[in-house]
Structures are given as C-alpha cells and as structure tokens.
ZATI-893150 format. One line per field, with one value per residue: residue number from 0; residue in one letter; y, x, z of N, C-alpha, C, O in turn. Coordinates in pm, whole numbers, plus 50000, padded with zeros to 5 digits. Atoms other than C-alpha are relative to their C-alpha. Example, Ala and Ser with C-alpha at 12.3 -4.5 7.8 and 13.67 -1.06 7.14 Angstrom:
BEGIN
seq	c(0; 1) $
type	c(a; s) $
n.y	c(49881; 49881) $
n.x	c(50089; 49918) $
n.z	c(50000; 49994) $
ca.y	c(49550; 49894) $
ca.x	c(51230; 51367) $
ca.z	c(50780; 50714) $
c.y	c(50120; 50109) $
c.x	c(50090; 49923) $
c.z	c(50000; 50073) $
o.y	c(50118; 50220) $
o.x	c(50194; 49974) $
o.z	c(50066; 50090) $
***
This chain:
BEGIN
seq	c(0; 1; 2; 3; 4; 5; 6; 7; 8; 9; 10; 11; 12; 13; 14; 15; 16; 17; 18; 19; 20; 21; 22; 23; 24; 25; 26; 27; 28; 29; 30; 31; 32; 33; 34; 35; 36; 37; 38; 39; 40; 41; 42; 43; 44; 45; 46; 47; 48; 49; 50; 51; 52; 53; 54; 55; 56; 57; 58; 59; 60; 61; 62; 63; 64; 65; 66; 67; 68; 69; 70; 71; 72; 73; 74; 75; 76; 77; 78; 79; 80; 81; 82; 83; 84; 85; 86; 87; 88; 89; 90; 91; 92; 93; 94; 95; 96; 97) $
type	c(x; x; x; x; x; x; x; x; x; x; x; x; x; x; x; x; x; x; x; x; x; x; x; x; x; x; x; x; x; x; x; x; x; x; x; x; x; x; x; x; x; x; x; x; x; x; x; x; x; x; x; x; x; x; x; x; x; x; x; x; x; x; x; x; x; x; x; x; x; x; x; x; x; x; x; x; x; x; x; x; x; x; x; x; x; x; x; x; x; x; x; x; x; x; x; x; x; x) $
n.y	c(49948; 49829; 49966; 49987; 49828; 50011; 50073; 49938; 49868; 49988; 49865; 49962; 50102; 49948; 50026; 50150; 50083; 49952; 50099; 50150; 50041; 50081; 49904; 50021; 49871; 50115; 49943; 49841; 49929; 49859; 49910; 49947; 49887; 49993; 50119; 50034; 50074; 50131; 50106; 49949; 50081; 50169; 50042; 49991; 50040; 50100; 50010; 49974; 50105; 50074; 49928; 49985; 50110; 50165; 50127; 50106; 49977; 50138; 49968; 49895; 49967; 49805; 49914; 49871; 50011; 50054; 50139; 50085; 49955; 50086; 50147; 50052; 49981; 50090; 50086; 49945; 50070; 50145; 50058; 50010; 50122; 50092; 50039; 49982; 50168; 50058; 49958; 50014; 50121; 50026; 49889; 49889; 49825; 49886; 50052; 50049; 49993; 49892) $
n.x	c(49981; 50047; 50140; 50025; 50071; 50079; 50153; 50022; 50096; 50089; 50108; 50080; 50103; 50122; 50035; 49940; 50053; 50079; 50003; 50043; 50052; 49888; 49955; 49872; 49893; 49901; 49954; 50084; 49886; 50022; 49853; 50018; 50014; 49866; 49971; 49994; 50098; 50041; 50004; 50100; 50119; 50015; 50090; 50096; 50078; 49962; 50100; 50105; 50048; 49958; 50100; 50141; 49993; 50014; 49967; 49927; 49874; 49963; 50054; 49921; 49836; 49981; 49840; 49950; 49869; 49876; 50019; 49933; 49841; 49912; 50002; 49941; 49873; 49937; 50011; 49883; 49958; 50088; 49995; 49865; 49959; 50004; 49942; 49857; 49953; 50005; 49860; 49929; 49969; 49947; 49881; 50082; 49926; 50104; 50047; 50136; 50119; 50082) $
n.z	c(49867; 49994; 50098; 50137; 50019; 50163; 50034; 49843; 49998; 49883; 50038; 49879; 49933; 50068; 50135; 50010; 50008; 50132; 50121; 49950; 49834; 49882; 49912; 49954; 50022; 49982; 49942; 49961; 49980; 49891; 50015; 49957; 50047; 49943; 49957; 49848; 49907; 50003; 49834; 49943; 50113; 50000; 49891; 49999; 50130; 49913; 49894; 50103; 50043; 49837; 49891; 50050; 50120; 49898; 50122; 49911; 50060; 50118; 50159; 50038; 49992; 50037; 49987; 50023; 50091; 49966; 49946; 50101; 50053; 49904; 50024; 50126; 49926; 49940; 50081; 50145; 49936; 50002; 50165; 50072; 49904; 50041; 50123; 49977; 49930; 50116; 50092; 49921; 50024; 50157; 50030; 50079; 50045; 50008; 50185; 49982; 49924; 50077) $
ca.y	c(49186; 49563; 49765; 49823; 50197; 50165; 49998; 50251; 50557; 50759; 50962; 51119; 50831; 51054; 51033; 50665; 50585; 50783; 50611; 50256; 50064; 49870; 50093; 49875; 50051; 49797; 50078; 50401; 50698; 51043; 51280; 51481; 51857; 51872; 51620; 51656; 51528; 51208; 50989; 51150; 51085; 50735; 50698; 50826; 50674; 50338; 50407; 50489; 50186; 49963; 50188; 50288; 50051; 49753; 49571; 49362; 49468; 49096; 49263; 49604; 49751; 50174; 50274; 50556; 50615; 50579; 50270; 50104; 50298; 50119; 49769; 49798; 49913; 49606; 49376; 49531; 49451; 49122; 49026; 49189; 48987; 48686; 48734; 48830; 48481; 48354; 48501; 48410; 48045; 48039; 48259; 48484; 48796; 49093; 49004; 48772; 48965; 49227) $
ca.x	c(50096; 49991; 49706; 49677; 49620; 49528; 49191; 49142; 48869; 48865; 48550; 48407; 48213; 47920; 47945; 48036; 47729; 47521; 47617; 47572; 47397; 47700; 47812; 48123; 48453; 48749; 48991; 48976; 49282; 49320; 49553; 49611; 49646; 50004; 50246; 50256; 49910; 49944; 50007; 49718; 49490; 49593; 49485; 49162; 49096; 49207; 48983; 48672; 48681; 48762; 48491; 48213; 48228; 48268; 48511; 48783; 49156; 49175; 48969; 49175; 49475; 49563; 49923; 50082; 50353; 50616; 50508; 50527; 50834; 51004; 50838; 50955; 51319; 51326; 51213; 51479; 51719; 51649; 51648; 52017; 52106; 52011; 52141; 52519; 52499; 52394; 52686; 52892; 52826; 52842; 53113; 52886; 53066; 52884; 52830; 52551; 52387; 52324) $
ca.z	c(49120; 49215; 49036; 48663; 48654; 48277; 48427; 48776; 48785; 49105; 49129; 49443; 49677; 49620; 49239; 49266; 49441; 49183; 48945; 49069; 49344; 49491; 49737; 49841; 49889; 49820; 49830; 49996; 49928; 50175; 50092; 50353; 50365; 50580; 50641; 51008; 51029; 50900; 51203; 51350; 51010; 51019; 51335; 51319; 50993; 51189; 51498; 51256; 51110; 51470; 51658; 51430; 51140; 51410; 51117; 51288; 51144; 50981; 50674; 50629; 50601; 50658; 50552; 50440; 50147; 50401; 50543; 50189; 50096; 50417; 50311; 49908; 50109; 50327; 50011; 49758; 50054; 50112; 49733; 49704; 50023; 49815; 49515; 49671; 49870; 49553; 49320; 49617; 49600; 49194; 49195; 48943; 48750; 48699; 48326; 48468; 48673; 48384) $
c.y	c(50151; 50033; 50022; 50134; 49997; 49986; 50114; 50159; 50025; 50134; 50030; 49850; 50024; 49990; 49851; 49927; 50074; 49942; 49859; 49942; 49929; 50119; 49925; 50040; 49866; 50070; 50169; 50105; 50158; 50055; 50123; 50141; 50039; 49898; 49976; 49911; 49879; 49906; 49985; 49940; 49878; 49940; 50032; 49908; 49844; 49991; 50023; 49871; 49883; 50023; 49956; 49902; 49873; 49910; 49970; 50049; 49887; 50088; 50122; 50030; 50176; 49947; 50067; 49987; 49977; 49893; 49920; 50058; 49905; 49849; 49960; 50047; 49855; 49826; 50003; 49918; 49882; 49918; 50033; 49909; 49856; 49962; 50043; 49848; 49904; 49982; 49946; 49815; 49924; 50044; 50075; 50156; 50048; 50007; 49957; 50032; 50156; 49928) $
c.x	c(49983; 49861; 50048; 49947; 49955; 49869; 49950; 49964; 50025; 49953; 49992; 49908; 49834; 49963; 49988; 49858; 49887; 50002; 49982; 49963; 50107; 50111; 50119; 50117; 50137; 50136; 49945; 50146; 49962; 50096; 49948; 50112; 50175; 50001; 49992; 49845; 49936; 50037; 49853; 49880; 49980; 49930; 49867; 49940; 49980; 49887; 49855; 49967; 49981; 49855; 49870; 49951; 49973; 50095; 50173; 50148; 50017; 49983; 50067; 50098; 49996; 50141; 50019; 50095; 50112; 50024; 50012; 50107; 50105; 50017; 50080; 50151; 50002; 49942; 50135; 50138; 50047; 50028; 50158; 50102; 50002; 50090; 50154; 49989; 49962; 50082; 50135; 50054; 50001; 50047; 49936; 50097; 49928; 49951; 49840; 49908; 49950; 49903) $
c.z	c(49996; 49964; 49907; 49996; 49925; 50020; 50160; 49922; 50154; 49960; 50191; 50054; 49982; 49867; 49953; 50039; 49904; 49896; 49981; 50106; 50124; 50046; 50135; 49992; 50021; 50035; 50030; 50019; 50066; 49959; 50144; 49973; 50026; 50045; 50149; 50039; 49941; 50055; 50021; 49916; 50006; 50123; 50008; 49938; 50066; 50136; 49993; 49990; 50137; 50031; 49925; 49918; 50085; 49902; 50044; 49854; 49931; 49863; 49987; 50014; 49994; 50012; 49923; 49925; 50057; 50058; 49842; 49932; 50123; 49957; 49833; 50071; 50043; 49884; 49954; 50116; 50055; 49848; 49965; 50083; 49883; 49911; 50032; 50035; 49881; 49887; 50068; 49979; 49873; 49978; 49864; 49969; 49989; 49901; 50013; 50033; 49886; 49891) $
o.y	c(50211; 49954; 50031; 50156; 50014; 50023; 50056; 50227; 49935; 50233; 49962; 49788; 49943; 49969; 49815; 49826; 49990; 49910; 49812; 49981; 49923; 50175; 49964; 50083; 49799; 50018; 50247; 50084; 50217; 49995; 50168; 50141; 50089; 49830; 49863; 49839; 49843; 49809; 49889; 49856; 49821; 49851; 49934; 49847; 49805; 49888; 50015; 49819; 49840; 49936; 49857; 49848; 49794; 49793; 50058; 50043; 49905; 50109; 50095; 49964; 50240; 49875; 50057; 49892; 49925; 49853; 49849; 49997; 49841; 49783; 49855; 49950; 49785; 49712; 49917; 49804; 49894; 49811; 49961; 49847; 49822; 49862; 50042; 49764; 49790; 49877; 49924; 49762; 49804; 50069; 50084; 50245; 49988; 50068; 50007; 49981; 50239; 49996) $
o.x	c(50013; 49767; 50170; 49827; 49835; 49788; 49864; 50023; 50004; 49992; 50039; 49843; 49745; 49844; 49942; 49824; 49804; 49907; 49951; 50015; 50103; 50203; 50138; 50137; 50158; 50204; 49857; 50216; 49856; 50203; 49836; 50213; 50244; 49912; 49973; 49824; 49818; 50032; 49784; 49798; 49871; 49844; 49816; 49842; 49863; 49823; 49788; 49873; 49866; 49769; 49798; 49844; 49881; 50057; 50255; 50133; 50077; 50074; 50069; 50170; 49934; 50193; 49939; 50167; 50201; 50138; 50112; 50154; 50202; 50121; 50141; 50205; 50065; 49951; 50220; 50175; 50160; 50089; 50219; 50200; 50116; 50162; 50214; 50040; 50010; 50090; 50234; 50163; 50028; 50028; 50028; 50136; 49822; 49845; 49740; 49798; 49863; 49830) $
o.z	c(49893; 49972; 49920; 49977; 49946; 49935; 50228; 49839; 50236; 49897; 50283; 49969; 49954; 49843; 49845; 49977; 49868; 49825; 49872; 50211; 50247; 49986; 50250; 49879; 50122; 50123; 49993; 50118; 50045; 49952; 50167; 49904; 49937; 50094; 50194; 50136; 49942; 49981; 49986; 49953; 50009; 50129; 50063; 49980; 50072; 50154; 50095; 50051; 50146; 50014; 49940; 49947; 50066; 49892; 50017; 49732; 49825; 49783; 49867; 50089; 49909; 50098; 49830; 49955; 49990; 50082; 49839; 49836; 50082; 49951; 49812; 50017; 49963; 49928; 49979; 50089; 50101; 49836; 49886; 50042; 49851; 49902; 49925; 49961; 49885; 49824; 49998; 49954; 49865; 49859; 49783; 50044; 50004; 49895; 49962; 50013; 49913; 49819) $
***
C-alpha cells in the first residue's frame, strides 16, 4: 500500500520526455510558492484538467497535504474507535495491545 520511494525518480516533464517516448503522466506533484495560494492552485489545476484536457474526474484525483493529513486523521480515528469497542468486549489490558 503507498509508493516505494526506494523505486521513484522525479525529473522535470521536459527531461522525462527526452528521455523516453511515453509521455504519460501517472502522477503529477506542485509545490506551491505560498501557502495562501493553494486553494486557488488546486483549483486551477482541477479546472485545467475538467476544461482543457476534457478528462472526466472518474480518472483523477488533486489533493493537497492537508486533505490527506485530515483523511490519515479520520482513518487513525476510526481504527482506535475499533479497537476500544474491541478491548471493551474482550475485556483486553493494555499488555495486549502492546
């Protein structure tokens, strides 16, 4: 589950397609310059692809470090939910859960 950094190059898109003919982009990262203008980025980047591209939101995904900082939050959450109602109904000491 995730990426494998160990196996991940990023080059420039320009050097990328220089160097090989498949000029497919599976992911694509932006850093932007100030935080205030990443709403704004996302949206563009979002109405780029919609508009110009023509490629139907099924196939992509844009979010932002605090959009998956919220989603690993409401996982972690969720998982300690479980495992209390879980300790709860095997009466579980804290022994076990180390």
């Amino acid at each position: 589950m995730g990426t494998n950094y160990d196996n991940l190059i990023l080059v420039p898109f320009s050097t990328a397609e220089y160097l090989g003919s498949d000029n497919t982009v599976n992911n694509l990262y932006v850093k932007v310059a100030d935080e205030e203008n990443i709403d704004i980025t996302t949206n563009l980047i979002q109405n780029y692809i919609r508009s110009t591209l023509q490629i139907s939101s099924d196939y992509y995904s844009v979010s932002t470090q605090s959009s998956m900082l919220d989603a690993m939050s409401d996982i972690s959450n969720t998982l300690s939910l479980l495992l209390r109602r879980y300790c709860r109904n095997f009466t579980c000491s804290t022994e076990e859960l180390e």
